[in-house]
N, C-alpha and C positions, 0 to 999 in steps of 0.2 A: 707111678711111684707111690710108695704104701709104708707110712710110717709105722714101726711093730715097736718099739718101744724106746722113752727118754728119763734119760735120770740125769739124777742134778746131785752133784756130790763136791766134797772141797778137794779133791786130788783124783787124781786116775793115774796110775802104774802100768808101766807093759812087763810082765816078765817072760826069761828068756825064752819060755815055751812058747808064746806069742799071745795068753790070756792074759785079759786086761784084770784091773784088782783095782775095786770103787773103795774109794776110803770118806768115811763121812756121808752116809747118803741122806740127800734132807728129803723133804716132800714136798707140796706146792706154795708153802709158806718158807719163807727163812727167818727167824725173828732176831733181829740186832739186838740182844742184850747182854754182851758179853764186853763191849766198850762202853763208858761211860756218856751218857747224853751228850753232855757240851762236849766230847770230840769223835762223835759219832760218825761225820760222816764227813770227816779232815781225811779220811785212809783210804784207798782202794780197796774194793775185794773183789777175792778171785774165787772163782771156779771151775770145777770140769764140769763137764757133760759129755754124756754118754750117750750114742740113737743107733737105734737101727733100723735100716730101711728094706723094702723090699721091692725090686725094678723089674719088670720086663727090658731084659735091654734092648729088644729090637724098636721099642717105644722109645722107652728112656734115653736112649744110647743121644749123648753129647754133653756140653758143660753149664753147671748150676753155681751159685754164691749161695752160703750159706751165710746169711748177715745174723747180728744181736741187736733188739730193737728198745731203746727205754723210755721210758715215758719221763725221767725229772735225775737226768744226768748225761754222762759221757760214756761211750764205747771207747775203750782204751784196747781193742781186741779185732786184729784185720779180718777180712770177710776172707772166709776157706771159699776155696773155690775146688769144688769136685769133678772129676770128668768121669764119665761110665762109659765105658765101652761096650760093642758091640759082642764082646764075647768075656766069660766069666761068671762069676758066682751071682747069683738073682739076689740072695742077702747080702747085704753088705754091714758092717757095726764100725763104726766110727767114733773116735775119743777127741773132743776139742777141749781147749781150756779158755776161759774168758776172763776179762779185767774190767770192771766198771768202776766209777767215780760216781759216785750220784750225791745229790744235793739231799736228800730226805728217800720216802718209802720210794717204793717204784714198783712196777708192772714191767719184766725182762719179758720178750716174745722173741723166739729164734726160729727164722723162717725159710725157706729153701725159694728163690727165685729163678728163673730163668738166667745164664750170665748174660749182663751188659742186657738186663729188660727189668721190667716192672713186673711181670707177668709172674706171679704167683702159684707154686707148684705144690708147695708142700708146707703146713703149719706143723713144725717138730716138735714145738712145744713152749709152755710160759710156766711162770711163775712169780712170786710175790717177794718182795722184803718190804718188810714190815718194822715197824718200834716195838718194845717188848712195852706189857703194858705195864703199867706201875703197880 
């Protein structure tokens, strides 16, 4: 399994044609400046993201957890759980949306596991929120 690309944006759309439509896309930093400090981090925020993978399925073929990992908060966001079968498309793109609570900055990492293991298959991707600086 072979991650080709993640985006980190504040919405994802499907429309009817079945393309996806990234709205807001940020880069590896997020910077919290748009709330006032003292109630900065009383709110949730959400996002989408967006990945695409690439499988062998005669390898890949069975079921993974896609968890959200934070280093100085709460995952308000349950673990997707993927199955790949043995037969189908070798790319696959994928739209999740996530909710976190966090107490201050943080370091998000979204990582692809084995289901029901530890075992570590795939790093989809991280990123940062940050304070704006004064």
């Amino acid at each position: 399994m072979q991650v080709k690309s993640f985006v980190l944006c504040e919405q994802i759309r499907q429309e009817n044609t079945g393309k996806f439509m990234l709205i807001g896309v940020f880069g590896t930093d997020v910077i919290e400046n748009n709330i006032p400090q003292e109630n900065r981090w009383n709110n949730p925020l959400f996002f989408g993201v967006y990945f695409a993978l690439k499988v062998d399925r005669a390898i890949d073929a069975g079921f993974y957890t896609v968890k959200v990992e934070v280093d100085n908060g709460v995952v308000h966001t349950p673990e997707l759980t993927l199955e790949i079968k043995k037969d189908g498309a070798s790319n696959l793109q994928i739209p999740m949306s996530i909710a976190l609570m966090l107490n201050g900055p943080s370091e998000i990492r979204l990582n692809i596991y084995r289901k029901d293991s530890l075992e570590l298959v795939a790093e989809l991707g991280k990123f940062s929120i940050v304070n704006a600086e004064k």
